[in-house]
C-alpha positions in Angstrom: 34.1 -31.4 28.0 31.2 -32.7 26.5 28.7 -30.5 24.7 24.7 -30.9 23.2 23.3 -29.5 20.7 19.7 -29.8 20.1 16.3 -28.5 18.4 13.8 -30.0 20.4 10.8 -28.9 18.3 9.1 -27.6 22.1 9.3 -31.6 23.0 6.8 -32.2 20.0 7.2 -35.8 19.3 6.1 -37.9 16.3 2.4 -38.1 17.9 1.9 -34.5 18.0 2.2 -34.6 22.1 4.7 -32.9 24.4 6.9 -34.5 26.7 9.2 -32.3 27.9 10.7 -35.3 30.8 11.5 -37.4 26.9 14.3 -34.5 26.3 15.1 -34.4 29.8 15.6 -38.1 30.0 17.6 -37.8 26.8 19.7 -35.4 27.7 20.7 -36.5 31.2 21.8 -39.7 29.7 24.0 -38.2 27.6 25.2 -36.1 30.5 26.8 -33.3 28.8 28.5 -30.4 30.5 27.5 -27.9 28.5 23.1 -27.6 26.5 22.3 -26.2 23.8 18.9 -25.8 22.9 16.6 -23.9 20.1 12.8 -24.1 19.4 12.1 -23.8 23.0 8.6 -22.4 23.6 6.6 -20.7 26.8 2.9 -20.1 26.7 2.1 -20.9 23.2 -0.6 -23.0 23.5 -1.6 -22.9 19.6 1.7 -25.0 18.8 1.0 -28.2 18.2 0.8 -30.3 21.3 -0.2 -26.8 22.9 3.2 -25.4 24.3 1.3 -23.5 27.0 3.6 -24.7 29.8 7.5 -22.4 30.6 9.6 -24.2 28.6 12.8 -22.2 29.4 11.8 -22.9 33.6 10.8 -26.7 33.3 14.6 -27.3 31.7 16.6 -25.3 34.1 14.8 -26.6 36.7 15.7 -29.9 35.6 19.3 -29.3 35.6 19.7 -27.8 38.8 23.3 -27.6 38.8 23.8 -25.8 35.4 23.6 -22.2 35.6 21.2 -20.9 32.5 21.5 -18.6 30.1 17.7 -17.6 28.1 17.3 -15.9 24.9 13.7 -15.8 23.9 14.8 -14.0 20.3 10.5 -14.1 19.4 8.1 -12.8 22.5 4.6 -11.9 21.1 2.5 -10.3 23.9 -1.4 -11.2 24.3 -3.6 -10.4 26.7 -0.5 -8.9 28.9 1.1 -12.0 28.8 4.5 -13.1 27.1 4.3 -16.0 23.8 8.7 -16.7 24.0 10.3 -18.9 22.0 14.1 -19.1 21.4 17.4 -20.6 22.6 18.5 -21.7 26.1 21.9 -23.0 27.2 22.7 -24.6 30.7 26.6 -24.8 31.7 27.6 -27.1 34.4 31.0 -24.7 34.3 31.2 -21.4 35.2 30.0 -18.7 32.9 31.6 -15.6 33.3 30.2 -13.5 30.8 27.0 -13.5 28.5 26.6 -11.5 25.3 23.1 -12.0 23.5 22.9 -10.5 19.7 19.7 -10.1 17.6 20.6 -11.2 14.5 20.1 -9.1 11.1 16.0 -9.6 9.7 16.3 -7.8 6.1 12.8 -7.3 4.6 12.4 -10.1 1.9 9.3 -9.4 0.2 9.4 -12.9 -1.4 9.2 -14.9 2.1 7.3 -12.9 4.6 7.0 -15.9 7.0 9.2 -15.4 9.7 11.1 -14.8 13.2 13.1 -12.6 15.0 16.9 -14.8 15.2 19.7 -14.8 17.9 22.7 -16.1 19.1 23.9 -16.5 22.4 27.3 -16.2 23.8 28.5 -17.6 27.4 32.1 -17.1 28.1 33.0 -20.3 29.9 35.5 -21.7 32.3 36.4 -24.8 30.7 38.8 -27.1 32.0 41.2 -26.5 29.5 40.8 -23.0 29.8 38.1 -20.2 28.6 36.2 -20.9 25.8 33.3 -18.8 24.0 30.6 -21.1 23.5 28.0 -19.7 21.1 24.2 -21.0 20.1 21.8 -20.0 17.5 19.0 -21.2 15.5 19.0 -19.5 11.7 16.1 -18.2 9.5 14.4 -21.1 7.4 12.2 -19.8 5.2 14.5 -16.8 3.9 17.8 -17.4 2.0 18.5 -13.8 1.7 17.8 -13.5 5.7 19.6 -16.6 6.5 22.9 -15.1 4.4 22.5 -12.4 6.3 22.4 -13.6 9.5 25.6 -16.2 8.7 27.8 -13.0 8.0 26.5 -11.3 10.4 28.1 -14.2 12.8 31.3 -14.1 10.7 31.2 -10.5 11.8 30.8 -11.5 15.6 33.2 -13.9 15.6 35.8 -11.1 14.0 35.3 -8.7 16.0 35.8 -11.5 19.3 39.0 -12.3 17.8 40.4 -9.1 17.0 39.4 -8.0 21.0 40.9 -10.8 22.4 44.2 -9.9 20.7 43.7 -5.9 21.5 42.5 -5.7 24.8 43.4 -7.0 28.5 41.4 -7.0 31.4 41.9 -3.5 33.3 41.1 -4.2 37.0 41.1 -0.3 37.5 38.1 0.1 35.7 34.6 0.5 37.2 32.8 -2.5 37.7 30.7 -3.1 34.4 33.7 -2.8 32.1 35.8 -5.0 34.5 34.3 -7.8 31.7 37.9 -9.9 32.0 39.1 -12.1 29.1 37.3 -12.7 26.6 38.8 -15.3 24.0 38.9 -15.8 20.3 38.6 -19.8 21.0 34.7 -20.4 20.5 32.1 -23.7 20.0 29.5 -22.7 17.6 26.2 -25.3 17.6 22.7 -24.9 16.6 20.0 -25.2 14.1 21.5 -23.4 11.1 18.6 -24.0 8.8 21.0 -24.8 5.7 22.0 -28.2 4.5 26.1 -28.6 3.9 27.3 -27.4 0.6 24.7 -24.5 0.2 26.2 -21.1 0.3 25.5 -20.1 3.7 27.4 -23.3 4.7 30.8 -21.9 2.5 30.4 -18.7 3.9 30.4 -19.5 7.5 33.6 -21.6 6.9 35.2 -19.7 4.5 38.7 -17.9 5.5 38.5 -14.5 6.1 42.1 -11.9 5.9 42.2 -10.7 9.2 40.6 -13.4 10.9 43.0 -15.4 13.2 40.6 -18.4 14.2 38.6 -19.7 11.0 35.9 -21.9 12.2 35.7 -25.3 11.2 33.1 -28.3 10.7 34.0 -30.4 13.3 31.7 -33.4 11.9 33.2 -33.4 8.7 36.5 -33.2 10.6 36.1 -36.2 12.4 34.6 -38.0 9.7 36.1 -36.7 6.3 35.3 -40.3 4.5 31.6 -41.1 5.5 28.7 -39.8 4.4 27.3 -37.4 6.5 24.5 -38.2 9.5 21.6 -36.6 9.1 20.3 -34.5 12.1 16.2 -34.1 10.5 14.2 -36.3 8.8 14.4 -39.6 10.3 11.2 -41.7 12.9 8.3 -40.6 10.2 8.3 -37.1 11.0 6.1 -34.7 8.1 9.3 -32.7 7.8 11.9 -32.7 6.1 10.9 -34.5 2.9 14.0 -36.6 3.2 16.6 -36.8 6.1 19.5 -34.6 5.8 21.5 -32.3 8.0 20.6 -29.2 9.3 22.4 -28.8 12.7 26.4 -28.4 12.9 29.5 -28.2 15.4 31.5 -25.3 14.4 35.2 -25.0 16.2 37.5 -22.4 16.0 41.1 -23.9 14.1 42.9 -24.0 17.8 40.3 -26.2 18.6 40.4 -29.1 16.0 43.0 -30.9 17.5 41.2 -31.5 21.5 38.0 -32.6 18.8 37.8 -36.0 20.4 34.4 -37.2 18.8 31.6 -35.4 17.0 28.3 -37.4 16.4 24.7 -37.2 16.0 22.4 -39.2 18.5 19.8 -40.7 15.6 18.0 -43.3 18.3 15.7 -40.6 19.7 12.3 -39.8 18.4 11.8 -36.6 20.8 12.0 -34.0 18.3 12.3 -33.7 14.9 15.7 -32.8 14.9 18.2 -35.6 16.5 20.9 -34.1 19.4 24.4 -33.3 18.6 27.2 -34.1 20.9 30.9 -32.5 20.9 33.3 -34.0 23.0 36.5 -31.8 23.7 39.5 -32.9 25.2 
């Protein structure tokens, strides 16, 4: 199973024009099984490159055969008309449940730039078996929001564990509890807006008592003696000031061993953030 990760910066590339067919043609050869996406946009013309075009449409669209899950986390209405921008995922495997969270947004009076934050979960029929797969994109100008968030997601990812010991699917139920399994094994990807080492970074990975599937880095698993690739900051782009790492594969412990490869695609100058791939045997 093969899965992308990517911030594609509304297909903003390095000349300030959109070209939403560039991530398109990026990711289908790549050909993943399972997309992750933040920073896509619908009818916000005033981002750069003018992001007036449906986003969240034009990529499902484009991959026909994967069914689509959208979380527009920030929709800003004018003139009766929605401004979204958020996180899509496309599975080529069948989903059989979705759970979309807000994440927390404490006041922070000393950063009052901004965005609501989500994270979506898709419950998915992998091939070796059900798997919570789980995409977010965290707050970048707040710290304080940012830590919030991250345990927030420690939360979500106890609480998923502790059900899937619990409870068992009830067939006697009516039809909206009849959820079925839900498991603690989970892929977590995204744009989490810290660099590794930082506190958020230690807290997301840190072992909790009572939680029976820590999460682990699954680059730094697979590549515990090289320095790490940087996902921002490379082709000339005004951001970051230098290239480090902002976007992460996180596994759950009974995942580590089927991590076959975790890399990050640097040739692509689609976005100012490079994809992520996460091959699982």
């Amino acid at each position: 199973m093969r899965v992308v990760s990517w911030n594609i910066h509304w297909g903003c590339g390095k000349d300030g024009r959109i070209r939403i067919h560039a991530i398109i043609d990026v990711l289908r050869k790549l050909n993943p099984d399972i997309i992750c996406l933040q920073e896509v946009a619908a009818n916000h013309a005033e981002l750069e490159g003018n992001a007036n075009a449906n986003q969240f449409r034009q990529l499902a669209g484009a991959f026909g055969g994967y069914q689509p899950v959208l979380e527009p986390t920030s929709e800003i209405y004018q003139n009766n008309m929605p401004r979204q921008f958020g996180n899509l995922l496309l599975s080529k495997f069948r989903i059989n449940q979705v759970h979309r969270y807000l994440l927390p947004w404490p006041p922070d009076p000393h950063s009052p730039a901004g965005m609501p934050r989500g994270l979506i979960e898709a419950v998915i029929e992998a091939p070796g078996g059900k798997v919570r797969v789980l995409t977010t994109h965290l707050e970048y100008y707040s710290p304080v929001q940012r830590m919030a968030q991250v345990r927030h997601i420690k939360y979500l990812h106890w609480e998923a564990c502790e059900r899937a010991r619990i409870f068992q699917p009830d067939p006697t139920l009516e039809s909206p509890y009849q959820l079925g399994f839900r498991p603690g094994s989970a892929i977590y990807c995204g744009d989490f807006n810290f660099v590794p080492d930082t506190p958020e970074y230690k807290e997301l990975i840190a072992p909790d008592e009572g939680v029976a599937l820590p999460l682990v880095d699954a680059w730094r698993f697979k590549h515990p003696h090289v320095a790490r690739a940087p996902t921002a900051g490379l082709h000339g782009f005004k951001w970051p000031e230098r290239a480090d790492c902002f976007d992460y594969f996180f596994v759950t412990e009974d995942l580590v061993g089927r991590v076959a490869e975790c890399e990050v695609q640097s040739e692509t100058a689609a976005s100012d953030h490079q994809p992520i791939v996460l091959d699982i045997n």
